[in-house]
OpenMM code with the backbone's topology and positions (N, CA, C; nanometers):
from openmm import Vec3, app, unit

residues = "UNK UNK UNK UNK UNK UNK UNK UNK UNK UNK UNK UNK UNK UNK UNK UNK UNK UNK UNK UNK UNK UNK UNK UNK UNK UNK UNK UNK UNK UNK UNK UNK UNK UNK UNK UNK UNK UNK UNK UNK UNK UNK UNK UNK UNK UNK UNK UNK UNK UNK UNK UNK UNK UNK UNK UNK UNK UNK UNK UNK UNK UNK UNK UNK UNK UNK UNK UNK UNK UNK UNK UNK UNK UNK UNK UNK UNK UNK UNK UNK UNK UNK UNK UNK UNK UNK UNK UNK UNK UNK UNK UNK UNK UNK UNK UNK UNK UNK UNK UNK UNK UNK UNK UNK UNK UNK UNK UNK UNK UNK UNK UNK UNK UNK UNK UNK UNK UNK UNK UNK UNK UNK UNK UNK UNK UNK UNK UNK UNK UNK UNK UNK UNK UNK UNK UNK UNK UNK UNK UNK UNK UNK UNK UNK UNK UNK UNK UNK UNK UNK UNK UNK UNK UNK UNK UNK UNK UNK UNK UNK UNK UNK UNK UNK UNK UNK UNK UNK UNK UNK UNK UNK UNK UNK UNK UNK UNK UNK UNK".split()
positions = [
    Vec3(-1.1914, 0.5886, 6.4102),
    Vec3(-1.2076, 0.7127, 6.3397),
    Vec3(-1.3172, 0.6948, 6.2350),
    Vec3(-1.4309, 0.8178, 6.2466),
    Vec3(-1.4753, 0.7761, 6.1522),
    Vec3(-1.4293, 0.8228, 5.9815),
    Vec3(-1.4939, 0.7597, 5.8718),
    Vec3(-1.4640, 0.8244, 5.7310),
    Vec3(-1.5516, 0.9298, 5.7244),
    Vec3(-1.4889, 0.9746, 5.6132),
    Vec3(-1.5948, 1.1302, 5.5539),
    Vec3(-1.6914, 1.0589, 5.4646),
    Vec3(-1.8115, 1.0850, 5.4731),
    Vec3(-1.8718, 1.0462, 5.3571),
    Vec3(-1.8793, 1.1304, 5.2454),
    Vec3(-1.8623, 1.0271, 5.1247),
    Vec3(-1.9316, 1.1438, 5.0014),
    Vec3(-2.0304, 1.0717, 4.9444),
    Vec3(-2.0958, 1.2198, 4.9187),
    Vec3(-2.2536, 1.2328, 4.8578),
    Vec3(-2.2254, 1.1546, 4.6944),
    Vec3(-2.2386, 1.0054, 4.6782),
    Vec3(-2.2082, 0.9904, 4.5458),
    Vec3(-2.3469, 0.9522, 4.4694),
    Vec3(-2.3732, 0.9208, 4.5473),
    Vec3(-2.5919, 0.9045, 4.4684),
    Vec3(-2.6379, 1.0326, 4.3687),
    Vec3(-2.5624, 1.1301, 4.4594),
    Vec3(-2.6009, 1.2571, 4.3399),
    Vec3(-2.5360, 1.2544, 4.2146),
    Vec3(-2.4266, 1.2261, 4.1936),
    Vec3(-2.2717, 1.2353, 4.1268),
    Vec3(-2.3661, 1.1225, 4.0431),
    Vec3(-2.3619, 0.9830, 4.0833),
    Vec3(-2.4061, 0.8934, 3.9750),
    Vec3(-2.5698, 0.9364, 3.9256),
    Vec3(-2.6628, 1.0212, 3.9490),
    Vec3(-2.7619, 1.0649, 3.9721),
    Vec3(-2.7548, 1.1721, 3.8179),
    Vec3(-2.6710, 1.2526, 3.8383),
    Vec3(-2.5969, 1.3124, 3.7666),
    Vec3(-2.5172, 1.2754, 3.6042),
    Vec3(-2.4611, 1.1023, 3.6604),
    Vec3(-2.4059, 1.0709, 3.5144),
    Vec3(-2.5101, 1.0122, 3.4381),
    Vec3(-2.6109, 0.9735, 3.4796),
    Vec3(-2.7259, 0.8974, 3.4391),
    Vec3(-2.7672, 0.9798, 3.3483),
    Vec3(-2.8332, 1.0896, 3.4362),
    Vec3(-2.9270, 1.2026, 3.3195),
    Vec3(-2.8591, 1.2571, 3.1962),
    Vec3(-2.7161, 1.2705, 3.2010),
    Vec3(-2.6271, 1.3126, 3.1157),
    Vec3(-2.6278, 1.2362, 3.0200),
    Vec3(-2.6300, 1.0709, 3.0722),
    Vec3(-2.5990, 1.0176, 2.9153),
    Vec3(-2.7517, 0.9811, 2.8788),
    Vec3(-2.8806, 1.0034, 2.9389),
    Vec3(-2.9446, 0.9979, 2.8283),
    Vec3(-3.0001, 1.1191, 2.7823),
    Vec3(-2.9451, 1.1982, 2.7675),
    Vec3(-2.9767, 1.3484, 2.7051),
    Vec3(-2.9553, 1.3077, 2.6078),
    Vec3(-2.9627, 1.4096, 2.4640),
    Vec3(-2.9482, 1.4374, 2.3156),
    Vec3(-2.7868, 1.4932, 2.3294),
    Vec3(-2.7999, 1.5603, 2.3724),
    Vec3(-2.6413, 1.6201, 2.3819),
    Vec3(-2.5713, 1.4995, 2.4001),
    Vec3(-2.5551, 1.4101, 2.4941),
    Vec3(-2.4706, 1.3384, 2.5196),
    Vec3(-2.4685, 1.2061, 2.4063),
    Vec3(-2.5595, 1.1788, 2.4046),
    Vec3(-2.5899, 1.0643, 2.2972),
    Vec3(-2.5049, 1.0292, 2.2007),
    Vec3(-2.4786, 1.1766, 2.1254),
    Vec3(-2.4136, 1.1888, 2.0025),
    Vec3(-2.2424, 1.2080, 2.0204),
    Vec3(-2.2282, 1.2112, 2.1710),
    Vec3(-2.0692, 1.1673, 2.1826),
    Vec3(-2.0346, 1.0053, 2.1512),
    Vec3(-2.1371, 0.9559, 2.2131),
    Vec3(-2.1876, 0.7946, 2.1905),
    Vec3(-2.1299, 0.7689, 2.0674),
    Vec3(-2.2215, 0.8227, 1.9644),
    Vec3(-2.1312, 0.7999, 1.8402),
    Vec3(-2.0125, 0.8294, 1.8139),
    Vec3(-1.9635, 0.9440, 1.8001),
    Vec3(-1.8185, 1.0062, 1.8232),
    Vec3(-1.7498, 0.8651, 1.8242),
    Vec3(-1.7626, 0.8413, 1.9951),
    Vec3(-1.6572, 0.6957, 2.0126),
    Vec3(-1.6643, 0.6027, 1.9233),
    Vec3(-1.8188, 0.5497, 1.8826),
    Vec3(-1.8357, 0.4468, 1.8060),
    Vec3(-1.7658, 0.4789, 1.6405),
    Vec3(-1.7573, 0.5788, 1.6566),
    Vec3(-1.7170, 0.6450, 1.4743),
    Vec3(-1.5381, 0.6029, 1.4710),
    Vec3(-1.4792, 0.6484, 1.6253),
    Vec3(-1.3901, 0.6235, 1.6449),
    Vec3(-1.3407, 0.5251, 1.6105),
    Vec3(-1.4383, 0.4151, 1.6888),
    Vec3(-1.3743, 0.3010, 1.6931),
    Vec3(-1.3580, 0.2359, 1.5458),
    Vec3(-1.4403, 0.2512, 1.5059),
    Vec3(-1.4675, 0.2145, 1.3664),
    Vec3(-1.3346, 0.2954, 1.2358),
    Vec3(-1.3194, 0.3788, 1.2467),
    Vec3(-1.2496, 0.4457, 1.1815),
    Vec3(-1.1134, 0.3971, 1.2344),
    Vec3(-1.0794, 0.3899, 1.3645),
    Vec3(-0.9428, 0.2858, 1.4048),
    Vec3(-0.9159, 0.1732, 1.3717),
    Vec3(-0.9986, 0.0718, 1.3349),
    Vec3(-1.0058, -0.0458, 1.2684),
    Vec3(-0.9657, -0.0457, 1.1169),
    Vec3(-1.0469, 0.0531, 1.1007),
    Vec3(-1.0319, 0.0563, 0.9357),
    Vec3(-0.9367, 0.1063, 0.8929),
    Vec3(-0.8864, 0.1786, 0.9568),
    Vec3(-0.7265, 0.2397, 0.9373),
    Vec3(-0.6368, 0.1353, 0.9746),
    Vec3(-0.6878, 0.0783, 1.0733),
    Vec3(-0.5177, -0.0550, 1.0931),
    Vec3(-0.5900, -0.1453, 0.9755),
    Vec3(-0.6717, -0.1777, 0.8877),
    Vec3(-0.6803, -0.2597, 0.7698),
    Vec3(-0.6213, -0.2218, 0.6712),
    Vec3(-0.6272, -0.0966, 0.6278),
    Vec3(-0.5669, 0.0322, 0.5331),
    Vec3(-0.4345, -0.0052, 0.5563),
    Vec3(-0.3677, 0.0214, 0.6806),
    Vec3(-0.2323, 0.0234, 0.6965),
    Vec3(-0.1624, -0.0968, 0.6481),
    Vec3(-0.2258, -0.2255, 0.7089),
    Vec3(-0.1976, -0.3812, 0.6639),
    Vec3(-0.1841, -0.3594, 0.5440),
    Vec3(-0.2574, -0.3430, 0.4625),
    Vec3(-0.3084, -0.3104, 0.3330),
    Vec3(-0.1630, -0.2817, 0.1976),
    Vec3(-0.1671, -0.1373, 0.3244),
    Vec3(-0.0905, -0.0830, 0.2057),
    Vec3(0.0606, -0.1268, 0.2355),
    Vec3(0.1170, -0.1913, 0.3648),
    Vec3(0.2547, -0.2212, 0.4244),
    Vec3(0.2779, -0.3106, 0.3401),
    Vec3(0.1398, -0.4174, 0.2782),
    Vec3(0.1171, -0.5437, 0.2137),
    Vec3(0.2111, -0.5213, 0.0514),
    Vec3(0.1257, -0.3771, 0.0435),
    Vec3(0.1440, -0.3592, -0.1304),
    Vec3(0.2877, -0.3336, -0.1249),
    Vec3(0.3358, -0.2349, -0.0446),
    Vec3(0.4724, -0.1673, -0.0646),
    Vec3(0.5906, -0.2965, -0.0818),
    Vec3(0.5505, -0.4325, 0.0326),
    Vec3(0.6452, -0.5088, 0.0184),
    Vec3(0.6539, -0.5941, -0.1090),
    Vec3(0.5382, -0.6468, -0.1625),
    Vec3(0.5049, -0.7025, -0.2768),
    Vec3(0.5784, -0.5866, -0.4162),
    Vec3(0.5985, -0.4480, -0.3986),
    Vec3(0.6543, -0.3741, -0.4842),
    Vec3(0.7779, -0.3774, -0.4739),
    Vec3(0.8075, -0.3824, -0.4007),
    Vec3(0.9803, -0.4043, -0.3861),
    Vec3(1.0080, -0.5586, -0.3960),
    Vec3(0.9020, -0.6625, -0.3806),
    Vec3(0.9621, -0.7667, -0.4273),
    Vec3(0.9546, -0.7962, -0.6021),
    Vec3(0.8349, -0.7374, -0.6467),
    Vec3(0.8528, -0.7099, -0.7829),
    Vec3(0.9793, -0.5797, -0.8422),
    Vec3(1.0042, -0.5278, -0.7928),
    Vec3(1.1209, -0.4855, -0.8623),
    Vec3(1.2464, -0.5293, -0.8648),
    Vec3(1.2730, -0.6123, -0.7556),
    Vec3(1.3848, -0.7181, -0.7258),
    Vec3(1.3881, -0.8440, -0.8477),
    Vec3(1.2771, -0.8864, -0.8771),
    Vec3(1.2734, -0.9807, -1.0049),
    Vec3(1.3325, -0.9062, -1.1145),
    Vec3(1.2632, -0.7927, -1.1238),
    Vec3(1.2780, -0.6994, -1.2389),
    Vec3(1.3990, -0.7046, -1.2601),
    Vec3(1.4513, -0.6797, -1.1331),
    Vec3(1.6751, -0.6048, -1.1616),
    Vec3(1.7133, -0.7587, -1.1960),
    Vec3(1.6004, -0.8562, -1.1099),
    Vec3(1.7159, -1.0131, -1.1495),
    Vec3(1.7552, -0.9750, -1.2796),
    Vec3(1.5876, -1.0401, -1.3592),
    Vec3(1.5418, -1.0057, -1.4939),
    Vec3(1.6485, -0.9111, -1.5996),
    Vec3(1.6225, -0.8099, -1.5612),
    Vec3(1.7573, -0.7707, -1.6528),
    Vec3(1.8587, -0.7597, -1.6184),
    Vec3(1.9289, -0.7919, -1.5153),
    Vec3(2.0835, -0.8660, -1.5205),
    Vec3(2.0978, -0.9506, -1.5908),
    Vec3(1.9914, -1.0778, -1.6026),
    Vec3(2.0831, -1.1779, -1.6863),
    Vec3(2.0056, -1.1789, -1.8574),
    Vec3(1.9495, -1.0430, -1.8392),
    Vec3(1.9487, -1.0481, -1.9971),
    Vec3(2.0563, -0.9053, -2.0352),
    Vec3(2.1064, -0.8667, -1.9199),
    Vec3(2.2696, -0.8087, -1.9709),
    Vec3(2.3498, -0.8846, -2.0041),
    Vec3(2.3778, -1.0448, -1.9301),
    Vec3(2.4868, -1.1230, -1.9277),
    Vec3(2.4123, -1.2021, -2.0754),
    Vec3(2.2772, -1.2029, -2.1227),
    Vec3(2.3000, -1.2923, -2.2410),
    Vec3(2.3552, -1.2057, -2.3493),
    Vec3(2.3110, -1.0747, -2.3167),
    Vec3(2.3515, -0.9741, -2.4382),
    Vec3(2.5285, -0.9701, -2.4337),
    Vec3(2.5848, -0.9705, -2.3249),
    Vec3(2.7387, -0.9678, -2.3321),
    Vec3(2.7688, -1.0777, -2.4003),
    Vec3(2.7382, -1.2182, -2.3542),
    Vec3(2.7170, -1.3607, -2.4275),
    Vec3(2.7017, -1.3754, -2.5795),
    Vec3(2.5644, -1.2601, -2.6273),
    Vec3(2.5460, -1.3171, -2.7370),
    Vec3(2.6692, -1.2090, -2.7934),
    Vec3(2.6770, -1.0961, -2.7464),
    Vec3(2.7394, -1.0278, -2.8353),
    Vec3(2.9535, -1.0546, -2.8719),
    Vec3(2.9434, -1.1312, -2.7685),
    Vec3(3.0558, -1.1872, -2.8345),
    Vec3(3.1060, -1.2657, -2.8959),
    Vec3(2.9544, -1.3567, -2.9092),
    Vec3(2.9758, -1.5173, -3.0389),
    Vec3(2.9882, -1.4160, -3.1517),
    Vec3(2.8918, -1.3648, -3.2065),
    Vec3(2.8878, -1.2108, -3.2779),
    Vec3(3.0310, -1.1615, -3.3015),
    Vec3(3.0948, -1.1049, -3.1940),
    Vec3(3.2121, -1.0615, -3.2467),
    Vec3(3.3336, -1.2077, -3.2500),
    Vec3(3.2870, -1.2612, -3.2370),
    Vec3(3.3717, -1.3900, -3.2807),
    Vec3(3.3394, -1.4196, -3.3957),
    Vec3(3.2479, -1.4329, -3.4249),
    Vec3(3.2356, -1.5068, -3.5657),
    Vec3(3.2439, -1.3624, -3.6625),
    Vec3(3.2239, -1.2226, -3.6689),
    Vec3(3.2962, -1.1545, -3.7182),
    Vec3(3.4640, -1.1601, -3.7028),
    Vec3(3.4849, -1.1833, -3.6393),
    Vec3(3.6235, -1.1700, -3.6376),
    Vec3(3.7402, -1.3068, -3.7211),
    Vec3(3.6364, -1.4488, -3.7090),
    Vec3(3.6743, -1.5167, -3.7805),
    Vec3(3.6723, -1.5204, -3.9167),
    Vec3(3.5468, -1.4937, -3.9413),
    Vec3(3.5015, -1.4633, -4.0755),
    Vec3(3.5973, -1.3399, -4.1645),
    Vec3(3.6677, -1.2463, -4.1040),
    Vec3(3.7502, -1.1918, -4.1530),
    Vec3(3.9038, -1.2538, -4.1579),
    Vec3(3.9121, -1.3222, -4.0819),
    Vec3(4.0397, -1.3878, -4.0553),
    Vec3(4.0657, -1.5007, -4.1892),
    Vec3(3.8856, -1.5334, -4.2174),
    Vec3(3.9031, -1.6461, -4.3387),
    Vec3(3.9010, -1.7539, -4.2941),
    Vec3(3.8356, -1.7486, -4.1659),
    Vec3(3.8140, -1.8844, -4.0597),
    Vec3(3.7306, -1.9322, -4.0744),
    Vec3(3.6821, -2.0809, -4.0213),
    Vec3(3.5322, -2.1298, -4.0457),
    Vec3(3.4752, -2.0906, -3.9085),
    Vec3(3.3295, -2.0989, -3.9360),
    Vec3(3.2487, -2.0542, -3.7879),
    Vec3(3.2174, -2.1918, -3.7762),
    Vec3(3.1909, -2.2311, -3.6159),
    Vec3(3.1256, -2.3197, -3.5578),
    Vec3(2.9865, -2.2900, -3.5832),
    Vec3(2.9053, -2.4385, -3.6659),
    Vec3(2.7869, -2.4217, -3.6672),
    Vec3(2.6828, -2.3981, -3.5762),
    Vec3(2.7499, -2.4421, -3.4531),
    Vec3(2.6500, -2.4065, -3.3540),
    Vec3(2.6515, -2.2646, -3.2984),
    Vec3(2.7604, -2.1694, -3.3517),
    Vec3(2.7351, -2.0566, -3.3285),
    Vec3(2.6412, -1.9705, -3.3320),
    Vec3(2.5932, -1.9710, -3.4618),
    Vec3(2.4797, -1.8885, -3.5082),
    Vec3(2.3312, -1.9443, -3.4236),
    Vec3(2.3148, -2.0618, -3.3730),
    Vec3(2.2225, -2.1321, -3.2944),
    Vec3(2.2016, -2.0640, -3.1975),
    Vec3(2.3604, -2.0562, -3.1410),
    Vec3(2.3506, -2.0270, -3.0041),
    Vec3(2.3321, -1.8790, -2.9804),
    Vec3(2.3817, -1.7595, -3.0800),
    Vec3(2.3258, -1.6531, -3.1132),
    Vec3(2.1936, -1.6539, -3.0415),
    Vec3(2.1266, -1.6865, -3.1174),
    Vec3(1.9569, -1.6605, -3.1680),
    Vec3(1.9144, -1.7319, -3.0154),
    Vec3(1.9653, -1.8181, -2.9631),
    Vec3(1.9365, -1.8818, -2.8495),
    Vec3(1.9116, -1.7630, -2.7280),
    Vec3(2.0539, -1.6904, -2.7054),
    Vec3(2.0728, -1.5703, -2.6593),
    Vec3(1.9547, -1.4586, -2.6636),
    Vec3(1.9799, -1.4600, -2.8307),
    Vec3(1.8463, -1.3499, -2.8731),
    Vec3(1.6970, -1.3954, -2.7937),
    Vec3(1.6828, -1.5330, -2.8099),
    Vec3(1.4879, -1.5380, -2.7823),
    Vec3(1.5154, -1.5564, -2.6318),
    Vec3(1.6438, -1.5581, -2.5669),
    Vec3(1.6072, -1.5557, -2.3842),
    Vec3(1.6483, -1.4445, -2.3652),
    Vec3(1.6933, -1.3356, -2.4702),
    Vec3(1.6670, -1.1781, -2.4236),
    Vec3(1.5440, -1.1275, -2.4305),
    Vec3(1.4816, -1.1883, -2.5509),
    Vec3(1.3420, -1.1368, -2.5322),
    Vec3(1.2600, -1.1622, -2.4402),
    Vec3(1.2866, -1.3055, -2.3773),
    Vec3(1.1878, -1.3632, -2.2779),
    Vec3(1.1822, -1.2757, -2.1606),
    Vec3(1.3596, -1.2630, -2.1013),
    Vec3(1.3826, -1.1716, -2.0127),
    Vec3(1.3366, -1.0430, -2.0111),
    Vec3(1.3315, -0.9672, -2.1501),
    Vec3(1.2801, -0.8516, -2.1167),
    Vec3(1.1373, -0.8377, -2.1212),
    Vec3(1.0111, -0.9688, -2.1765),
    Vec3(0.9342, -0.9104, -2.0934),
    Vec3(0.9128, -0.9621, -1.9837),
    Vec3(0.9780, -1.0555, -1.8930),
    Vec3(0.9423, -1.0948, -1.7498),
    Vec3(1.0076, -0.9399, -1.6725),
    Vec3(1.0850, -0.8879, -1.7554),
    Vec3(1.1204, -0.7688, -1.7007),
    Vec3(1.0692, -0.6826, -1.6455),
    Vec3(0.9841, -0.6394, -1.7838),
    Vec3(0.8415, -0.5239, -1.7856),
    Vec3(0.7756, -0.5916, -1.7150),
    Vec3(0.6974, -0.7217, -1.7229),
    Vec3(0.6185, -0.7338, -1.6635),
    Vec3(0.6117, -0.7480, -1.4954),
    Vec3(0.7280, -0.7392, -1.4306),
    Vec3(0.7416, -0.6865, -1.2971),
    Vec3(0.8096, -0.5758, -1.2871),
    Vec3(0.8316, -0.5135, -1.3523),
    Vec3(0.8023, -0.3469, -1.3348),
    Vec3(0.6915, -0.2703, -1.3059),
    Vec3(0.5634, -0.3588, -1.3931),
    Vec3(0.4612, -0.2893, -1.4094),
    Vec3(0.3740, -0.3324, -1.2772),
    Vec3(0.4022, -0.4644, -1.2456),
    Vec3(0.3280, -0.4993, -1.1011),
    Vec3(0.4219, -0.4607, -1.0146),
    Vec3(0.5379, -0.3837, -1.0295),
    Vec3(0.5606, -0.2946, -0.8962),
    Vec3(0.4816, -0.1876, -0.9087),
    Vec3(0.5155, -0.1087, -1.0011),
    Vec3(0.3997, 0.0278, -1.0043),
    Vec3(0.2697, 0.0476, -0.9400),
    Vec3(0.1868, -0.0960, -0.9866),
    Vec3(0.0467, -0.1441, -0.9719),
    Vec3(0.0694, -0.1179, -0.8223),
    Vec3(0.1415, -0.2205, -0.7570),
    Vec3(0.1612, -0.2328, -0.6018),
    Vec3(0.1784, -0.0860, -0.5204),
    Vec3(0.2919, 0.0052, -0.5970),
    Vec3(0.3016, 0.1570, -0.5973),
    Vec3(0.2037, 0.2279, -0.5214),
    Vec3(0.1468, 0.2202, -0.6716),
    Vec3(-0.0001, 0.2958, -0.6807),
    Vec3(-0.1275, 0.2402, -0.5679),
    Vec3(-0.1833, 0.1150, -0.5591),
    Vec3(-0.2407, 0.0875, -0.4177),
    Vec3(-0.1552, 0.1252, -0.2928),
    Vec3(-0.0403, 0.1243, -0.2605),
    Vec3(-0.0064, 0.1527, -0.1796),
    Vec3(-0.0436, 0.3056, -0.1073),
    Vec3(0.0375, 0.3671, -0.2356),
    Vec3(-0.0280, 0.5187, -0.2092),
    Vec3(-0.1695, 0.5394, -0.1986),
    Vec3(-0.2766, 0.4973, -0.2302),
    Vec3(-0.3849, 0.4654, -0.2210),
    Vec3(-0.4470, 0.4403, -0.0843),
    Vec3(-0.3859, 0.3775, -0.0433),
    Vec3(-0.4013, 0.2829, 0.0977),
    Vec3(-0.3655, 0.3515, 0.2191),
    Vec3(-0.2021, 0.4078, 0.1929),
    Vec3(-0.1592, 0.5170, 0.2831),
    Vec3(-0.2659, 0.6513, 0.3005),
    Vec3(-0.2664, 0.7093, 0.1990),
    Vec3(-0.3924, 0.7810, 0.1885),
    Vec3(-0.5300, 0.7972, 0.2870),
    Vec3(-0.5799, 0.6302, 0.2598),
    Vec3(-0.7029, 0.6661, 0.3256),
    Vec3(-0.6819, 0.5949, 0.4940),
    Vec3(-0.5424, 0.5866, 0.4820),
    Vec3(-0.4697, 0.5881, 0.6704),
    Vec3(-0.4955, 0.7059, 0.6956),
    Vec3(-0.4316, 0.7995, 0.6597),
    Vec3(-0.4231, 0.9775, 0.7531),
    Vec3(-0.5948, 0.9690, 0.6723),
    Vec3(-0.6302, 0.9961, 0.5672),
    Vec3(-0.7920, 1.0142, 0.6111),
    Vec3(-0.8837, 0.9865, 0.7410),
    Vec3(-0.8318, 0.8288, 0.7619),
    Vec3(-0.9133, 0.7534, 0.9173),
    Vec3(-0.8614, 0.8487, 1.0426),
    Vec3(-0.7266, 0.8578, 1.0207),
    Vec3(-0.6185, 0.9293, 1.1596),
    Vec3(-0.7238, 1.0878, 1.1477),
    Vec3(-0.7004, 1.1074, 1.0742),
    Vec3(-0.7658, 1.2876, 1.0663),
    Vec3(-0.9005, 1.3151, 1.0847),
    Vec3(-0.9575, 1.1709, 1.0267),
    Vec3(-1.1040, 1.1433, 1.1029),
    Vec3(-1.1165, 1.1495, 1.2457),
    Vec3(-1.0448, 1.0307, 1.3214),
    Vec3(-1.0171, 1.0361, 1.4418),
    Vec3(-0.9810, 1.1767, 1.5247),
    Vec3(-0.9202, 1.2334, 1.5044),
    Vec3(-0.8555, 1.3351, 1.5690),
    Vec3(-0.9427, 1.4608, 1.5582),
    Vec3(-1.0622, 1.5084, 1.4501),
    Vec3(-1.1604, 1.5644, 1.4360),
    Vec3(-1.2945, 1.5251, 1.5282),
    Vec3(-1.2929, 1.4107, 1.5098),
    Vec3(-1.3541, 1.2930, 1.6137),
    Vec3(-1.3430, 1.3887, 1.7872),
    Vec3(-1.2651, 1.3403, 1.8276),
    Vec3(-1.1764, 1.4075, 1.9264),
    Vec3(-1.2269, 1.5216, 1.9638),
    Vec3(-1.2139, 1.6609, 1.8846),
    Vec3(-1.1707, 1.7603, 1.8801),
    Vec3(-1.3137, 1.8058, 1.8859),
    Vec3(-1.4302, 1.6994, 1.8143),
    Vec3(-1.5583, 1.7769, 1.8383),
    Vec3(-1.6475, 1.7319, 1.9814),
    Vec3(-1.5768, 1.6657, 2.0444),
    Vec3(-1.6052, 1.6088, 2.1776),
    Vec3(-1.5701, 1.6783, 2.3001),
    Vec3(-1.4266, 1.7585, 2.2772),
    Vec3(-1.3857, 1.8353, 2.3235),
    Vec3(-1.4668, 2.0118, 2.3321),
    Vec3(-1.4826, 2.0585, 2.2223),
    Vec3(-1.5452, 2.1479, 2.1476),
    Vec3(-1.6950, 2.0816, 2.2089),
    Vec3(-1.7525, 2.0256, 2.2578),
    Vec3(-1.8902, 2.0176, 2.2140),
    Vec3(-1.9691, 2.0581, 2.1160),
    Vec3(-1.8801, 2.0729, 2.0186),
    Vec3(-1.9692, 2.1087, 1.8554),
    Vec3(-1.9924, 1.9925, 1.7475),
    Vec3(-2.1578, 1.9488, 1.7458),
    Vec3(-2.1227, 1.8227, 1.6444),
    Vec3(-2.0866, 1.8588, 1.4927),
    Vec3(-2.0806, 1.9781, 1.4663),
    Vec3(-2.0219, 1.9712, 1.3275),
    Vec3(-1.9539, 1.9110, 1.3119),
    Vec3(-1.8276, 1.9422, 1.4307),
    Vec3(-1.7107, 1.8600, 1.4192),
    Vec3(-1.6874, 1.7137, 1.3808),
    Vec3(-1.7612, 1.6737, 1.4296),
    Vec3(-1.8319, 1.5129, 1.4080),
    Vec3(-1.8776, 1.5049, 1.2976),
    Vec3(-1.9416, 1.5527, 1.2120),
    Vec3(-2.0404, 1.4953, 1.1043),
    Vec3(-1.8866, 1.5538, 0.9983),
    Vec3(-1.8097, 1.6837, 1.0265),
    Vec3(-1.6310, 1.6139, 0.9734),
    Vec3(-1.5680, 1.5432, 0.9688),
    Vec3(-1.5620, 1.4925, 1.0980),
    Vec3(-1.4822, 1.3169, 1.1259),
    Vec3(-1.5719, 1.2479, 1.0187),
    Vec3(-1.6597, 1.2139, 1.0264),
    Vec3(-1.7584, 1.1373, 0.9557),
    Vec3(-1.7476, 1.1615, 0.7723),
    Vec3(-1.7291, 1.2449, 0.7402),
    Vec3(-1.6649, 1.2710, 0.5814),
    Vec3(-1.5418, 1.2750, 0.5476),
    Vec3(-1.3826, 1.2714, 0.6667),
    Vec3(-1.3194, 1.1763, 0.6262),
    Vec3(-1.2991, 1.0563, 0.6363),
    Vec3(-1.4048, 1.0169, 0.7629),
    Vec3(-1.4616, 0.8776, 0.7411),
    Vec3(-1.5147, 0.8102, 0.6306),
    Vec3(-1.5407, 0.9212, 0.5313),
    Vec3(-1.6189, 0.8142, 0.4156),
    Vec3(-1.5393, 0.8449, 0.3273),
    Vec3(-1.4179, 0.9141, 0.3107),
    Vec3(-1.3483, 0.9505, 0.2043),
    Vec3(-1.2322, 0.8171, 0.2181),
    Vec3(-1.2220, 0.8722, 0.3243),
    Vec3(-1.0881, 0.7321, 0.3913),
    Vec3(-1.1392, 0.6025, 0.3221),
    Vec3(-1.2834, 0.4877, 0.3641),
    Vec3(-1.3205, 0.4192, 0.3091),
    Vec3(-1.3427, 0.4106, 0.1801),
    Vec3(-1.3649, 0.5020, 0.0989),
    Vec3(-1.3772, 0.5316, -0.0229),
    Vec3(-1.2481, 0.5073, -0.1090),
    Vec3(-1.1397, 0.5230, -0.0410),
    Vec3(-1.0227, 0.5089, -0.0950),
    Vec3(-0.9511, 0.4009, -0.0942),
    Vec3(-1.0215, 0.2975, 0.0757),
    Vec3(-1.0021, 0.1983, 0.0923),
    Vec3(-1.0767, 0.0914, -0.0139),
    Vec3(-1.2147, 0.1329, -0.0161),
    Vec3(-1.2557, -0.0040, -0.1015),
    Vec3(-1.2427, 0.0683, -0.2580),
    Vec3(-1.1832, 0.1419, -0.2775),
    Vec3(-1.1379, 0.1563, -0.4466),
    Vec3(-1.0023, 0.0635, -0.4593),
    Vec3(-0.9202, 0.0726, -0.3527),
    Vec3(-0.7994, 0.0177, -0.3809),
    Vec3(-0.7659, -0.1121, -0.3517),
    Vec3(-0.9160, -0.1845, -0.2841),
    Vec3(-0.9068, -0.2779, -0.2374),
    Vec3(-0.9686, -0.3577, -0.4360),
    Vec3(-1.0633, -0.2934, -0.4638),
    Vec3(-1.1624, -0.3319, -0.6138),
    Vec3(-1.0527, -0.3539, -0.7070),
    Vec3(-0.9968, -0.2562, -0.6847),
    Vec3(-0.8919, -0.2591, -0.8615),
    Vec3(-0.8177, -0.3558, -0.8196),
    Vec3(-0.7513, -0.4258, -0.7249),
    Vec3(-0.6528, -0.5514, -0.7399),
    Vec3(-0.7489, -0.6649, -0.7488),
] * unit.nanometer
topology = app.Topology()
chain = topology.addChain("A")
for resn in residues:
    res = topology.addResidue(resn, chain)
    for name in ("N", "CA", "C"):
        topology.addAtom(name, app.Element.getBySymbol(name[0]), res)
C-alpha cells in the first residue's frame, strides 16, 4: 500500500519565513522575558520562604526569652516577698537574699533585651518577606501578561510583562540590599 504524502517543504518553508519576520521576533523575546522572569521569581520565592522561616524562628527565641524572664520575675519576686514577710515577722534575712534579688533583676534585664532584640529581627524577616512575596506575583503577573500578549498578538502587552518585570526585580534587589 502506498502512503499519502504530505507536502511538508511548504509547511517548514512557511515556519522559516515566520520566524524571521519582525512580527515574530518579538515573541522570541516574550519567551526569553519569560524565562527570565520564572527564574527570578523561584529566587524571590526561596527568598522570601527563607525570611518567613528565620521569623518564626526569631520569635520562638523571643517567647523562650520571656518565659524565663517570667520565671526570674516569679523567682525574684518571692525572695522579695520573703524577706518582706520576715522582716515583719522580726526575722533575720539571709544575706544572700538581697544578692540573689538583684541577680534575678540583671538576668531580667538581660532577658528582656535578648527579647526585643528577636522580636525586632522577626519583624525585619516580616517585612523582607512581604517584600519578596510581592515581587513573586509581580514575576507571576509578568508572566501571564507575557502570555496573554502572544496570544493577543499585541506587543504592548509585552512591554507590560516587561514593567512588572522591572517592578518585581526592583522589589527583589531592594529586599535583597537592606539585609
Amino acid at each position: 500500500m502506498e502512503r499519502p504524502e504530505v507536502p511538508l517543504e511548504h509547511t517548514q518553508e512557511e515556519i522559516a519565513h515566520h520566524a524571521h519576520t519582525a512580527e515574530e521576533r518579538w515573541i522570541l523575546g516574550v519567551a526569553l522575558t519569560a524565562a527570565f522572569l520564572a527564574v527570578m521569581a523561584a529566587i524571590a520565592a526561596l527568598l522570601a520562604e527563607h525570611h518567613a522561616n528565620e521569623a518564626m524562628l526569631d520569635r520562638i527565641k523571643s517567647s523562650d526569652h520571656w518565659e524565663e524572664f517570667q520565671a526570674n520575675s516569679i523567682k525574684r519576686n518571692l525572695l522579695e516577698a520573703r524577706h518582706e514577710l520576715l522582716g515583719a515577722l522580726g526575722k533575720t534575712v539571709g544575706q544572700k537574699d538581697p544578692a540573689r534579688v538583684e541577680e534575678y533583676r540583671d538576668r531580667q534585664d538581660r532577658l528582656h533585651q535578648r527579647a526585643t532584640e528577636a522580636e525586632q529581627g522577626s519583624e525585619a524577616h516580616l517585612r523582607r518577606h512581604t517584600v519578596l512575596s510581592g515581587a513573586v506575583t509581580l514575576f507571576q503577573v509578568g508572566i501571564a501578561v507575557g502570555a496573554i500578549s502572544v496570544l493577543t498578538k499585541r506587543k504592548s502587552f509585552w512591554y507590560g510583562s516587561l514593567g512588572f518585570g522591572a517592578a518585581g526585580l526592583a522589589m527583589l534587589l531592594w529586599a535583597v540590599a537592606v539585609g
